[in-house]
N, C-alpha and C positions, 0 to 999 in steps of 0.2 A: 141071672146066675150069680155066682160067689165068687168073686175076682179079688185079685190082687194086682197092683197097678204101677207099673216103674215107669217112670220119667222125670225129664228135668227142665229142660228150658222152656220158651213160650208155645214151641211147633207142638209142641205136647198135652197142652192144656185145652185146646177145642177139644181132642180124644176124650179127656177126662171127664170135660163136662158133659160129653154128648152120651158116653155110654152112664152116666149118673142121670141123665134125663130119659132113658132108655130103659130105666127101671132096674138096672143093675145094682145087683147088692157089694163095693166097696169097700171093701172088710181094712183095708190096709195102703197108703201109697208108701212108697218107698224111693227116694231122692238122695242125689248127692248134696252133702254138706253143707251148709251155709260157707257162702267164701268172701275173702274181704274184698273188695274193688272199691275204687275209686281214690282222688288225693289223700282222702282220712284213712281211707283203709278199713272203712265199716263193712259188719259182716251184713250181706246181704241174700234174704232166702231165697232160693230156684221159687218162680214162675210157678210151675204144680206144686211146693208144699205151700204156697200162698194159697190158690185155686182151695187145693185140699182142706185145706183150713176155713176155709170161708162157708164149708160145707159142713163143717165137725169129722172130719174122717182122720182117724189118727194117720199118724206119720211119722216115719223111722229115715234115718240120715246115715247109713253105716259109713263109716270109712272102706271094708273090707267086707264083699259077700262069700267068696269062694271059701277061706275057713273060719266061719262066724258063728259059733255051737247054737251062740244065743239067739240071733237071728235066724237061725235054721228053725231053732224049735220055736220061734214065733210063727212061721211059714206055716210049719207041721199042723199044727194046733188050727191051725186057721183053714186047713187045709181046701184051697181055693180048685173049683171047675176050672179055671185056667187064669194065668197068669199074662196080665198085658206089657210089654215094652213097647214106650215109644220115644225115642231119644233121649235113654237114660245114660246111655255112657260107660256104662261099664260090659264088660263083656260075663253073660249067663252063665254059671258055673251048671256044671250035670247034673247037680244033685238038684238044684232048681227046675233044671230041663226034665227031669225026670217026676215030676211033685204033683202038679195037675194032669189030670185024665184026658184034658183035652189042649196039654201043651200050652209054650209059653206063644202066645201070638204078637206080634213085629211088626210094627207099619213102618215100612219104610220108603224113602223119599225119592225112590226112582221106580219103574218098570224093569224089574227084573227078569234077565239077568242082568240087564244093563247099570252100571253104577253102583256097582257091590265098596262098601266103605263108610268113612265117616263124615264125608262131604258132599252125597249124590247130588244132590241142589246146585252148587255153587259148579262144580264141576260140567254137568250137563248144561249151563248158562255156558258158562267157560268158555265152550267147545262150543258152541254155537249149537245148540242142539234145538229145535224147531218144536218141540212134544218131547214133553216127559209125562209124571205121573206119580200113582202113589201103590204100593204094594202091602198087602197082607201075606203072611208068611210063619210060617210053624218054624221056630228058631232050632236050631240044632249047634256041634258043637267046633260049626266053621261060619265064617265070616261071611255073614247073609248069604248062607247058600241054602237054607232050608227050602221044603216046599212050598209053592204059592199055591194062596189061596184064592183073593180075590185081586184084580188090578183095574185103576180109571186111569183114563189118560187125558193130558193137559196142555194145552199149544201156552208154546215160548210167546208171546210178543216180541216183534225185532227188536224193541227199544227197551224192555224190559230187564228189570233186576232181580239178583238173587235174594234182594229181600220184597219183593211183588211176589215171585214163584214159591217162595217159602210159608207167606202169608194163605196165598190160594190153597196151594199143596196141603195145610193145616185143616183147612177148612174142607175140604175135600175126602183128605183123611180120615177125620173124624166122622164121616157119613158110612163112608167105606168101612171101617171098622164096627162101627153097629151093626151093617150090615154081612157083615164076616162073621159077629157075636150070633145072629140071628139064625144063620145057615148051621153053624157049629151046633146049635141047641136044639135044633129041627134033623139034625143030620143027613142035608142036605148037599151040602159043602165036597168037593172033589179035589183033594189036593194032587198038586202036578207038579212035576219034579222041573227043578233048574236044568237048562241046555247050559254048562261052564263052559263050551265050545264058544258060544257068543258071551262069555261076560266082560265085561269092562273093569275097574278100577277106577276111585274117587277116594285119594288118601286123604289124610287130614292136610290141614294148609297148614303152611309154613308162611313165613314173612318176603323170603326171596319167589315165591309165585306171585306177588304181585308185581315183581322188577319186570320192566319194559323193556324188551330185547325189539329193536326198533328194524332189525332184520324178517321180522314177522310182519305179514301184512298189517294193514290199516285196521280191518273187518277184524282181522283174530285180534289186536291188542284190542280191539271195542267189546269183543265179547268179551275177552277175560275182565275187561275193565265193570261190566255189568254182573260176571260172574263172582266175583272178589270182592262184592259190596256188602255188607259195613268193610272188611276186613279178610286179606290185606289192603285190597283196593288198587291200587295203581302208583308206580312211583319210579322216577329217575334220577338221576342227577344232572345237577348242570352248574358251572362254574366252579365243581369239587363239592357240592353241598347240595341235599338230599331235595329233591323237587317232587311233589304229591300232586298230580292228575285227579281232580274232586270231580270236574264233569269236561267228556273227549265226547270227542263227533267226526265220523267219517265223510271225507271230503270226496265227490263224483267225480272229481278230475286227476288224471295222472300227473306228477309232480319229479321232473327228473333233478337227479342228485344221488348225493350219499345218505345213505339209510343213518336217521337219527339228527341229520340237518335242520334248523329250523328256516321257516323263512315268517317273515313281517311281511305283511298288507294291511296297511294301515293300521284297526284295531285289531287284525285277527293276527292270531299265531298259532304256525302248523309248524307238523314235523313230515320229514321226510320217513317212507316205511317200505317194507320190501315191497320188490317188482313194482316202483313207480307210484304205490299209493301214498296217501298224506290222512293226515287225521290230525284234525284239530284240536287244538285244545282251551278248551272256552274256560274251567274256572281251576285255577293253580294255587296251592301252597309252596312256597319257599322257606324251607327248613329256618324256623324259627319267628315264618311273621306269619302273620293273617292270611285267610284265603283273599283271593282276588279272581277280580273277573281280567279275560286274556288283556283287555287295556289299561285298566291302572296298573299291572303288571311291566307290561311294556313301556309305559311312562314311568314308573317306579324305579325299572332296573335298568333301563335301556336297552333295551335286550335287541341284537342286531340279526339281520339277516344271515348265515352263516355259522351263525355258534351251531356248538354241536352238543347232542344230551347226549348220558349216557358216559361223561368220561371225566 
């Protein structure tokens, strides 16, 4: 078929390439901006316009799709059997939702209804969630509420991160959506509408979702810490100045005290967390040096039994 293809970061690009090996005709990708990152500040391009590029498939950067005459009438012109998003970023204007015959179709990073937003991944980690998944969905002009189409599902690993889940989720995706492309062109495909009665929420992350409320069990600050990986991550303070949590570990044994206490045994160092649990913390940064593992840490700072995080 004759596609048009939005996306931006890496989660995006297995999709891309899979439905370009899929025989799909890629008339157009369409990406946000080159942005600058890093100490220089160099502009550097999304993930899918590299991918695109290494295929010869032109590529458009708008700043603004909702009133863009120009990029309308490039859409028009091209006029695509359906249009793909898959972590592009921007939210589908009507006129796009309205353009292909068989709609704009949406992989998105949970089992829907569950984890409607811009963080399903990191969120369903978060929350300790056991299985997630990946969903195909007819976009409409609410926040991933459209129809589902197709959906796989995916077991959590206990010890796993939001960047593992993200990686599979991709790869998974990608199969999924061919196989979405295939049923759509066979008109085979059953679209089933969202239960919003079960939906969830997964906002975009902030910097304060990664602070350590030491009132929460051991278990929950381990998942969010696995959930929040690259970023925000994990992080407290202690001694007035900012302490990052790089890798925590939940401890079997009950630990009585005040929630956010730390205590020393020998090289290890744990904290105190609600209802008696402890969670350790094996490799730290202290705002402004180096990572360390929990013992040169401890030799480093002195750090005593009793201090407290968090204040």
């Amino acid at each position: 078929m004759k596609l048009v293809f939005c996306g931006t970061p890496e989660f995006a690009v297995p999709t891309l390439e899979a439905v370009i090996a899929a025989g799909h005709q890629v008339e157009l990708v369409v990406t946000q901006p080159d942005r600058a990152a890093g100490r220089g500040m160099e502009l550097h391009a999304p993930p899918v316009k590299r991918a695109a590029l290494q295929h010869g498939i032109p590529v458009v950067q708008p700043e603004k799709i909702k009133n863009n005459p120009v990029f309308r009438a490039q859409l028009e012109a091209i006029a695509p059997q359906v249009i793909l998003v898959v972590a592009y970023g921007r939210i589908i204007p009507q006129w796009m939702l309205d353009l292909p015959p068989l709609g704009n179709i949406n992989l998105h990073g949970s089992l829907l209804p569950m984890y409607r937003g811009a963080a399903p991944i990191q969120w369903a980690v978060a929350n300790g969630e056991t299985i997630t998944g990946v969903t195909t969905m007819r976009l409409d002009a609410g926040l991933d509420t459209g129809d589902m189409l197709l959906a796989h599902a995916v077991p959590i690993g206990a010890e796993e991160t939001a960047v593992g889940v993200y990686e599979g989720l991709a790869t998974v995706g990608a199969e999924l959506m061919v196989e979405t492309l295939r049923g759509l062109e066979a008109g085979t495909l059953y679209a089933q509408k969202q239960d919003s009665s079960l939906a969830t929420l997964a906002p975009i992350l902030s910097r304060d979702d990664g602070r350590m409320d030491f009132a929460r069990t051991a278990k929950v600050l381990h998942d969010r810490w696995r959930g929040f990986q690259p970023w925000p991550g994990a992080h407290t303070t202690l001694r007035g100045k900012k302490l990052i949590a790089h890798r925590v570990r939940v401890l079997p044994q009950t630990v009585a005290g005040e929630a956010g206490t730390l205590r020393v045994q020998g090289d290890s160092l744990c904290v105190v967390c609600g209802q008696q649990t402890a969670l350790e913390l094996v490799e730290v940064q202290m705002e402004g040096k180096k990572r360390m593992m929990a013992a040169e840490f401890l030799h480093g700072h002195q750090i005593k039994s009793g201090e407290r995080l968090g204040q």
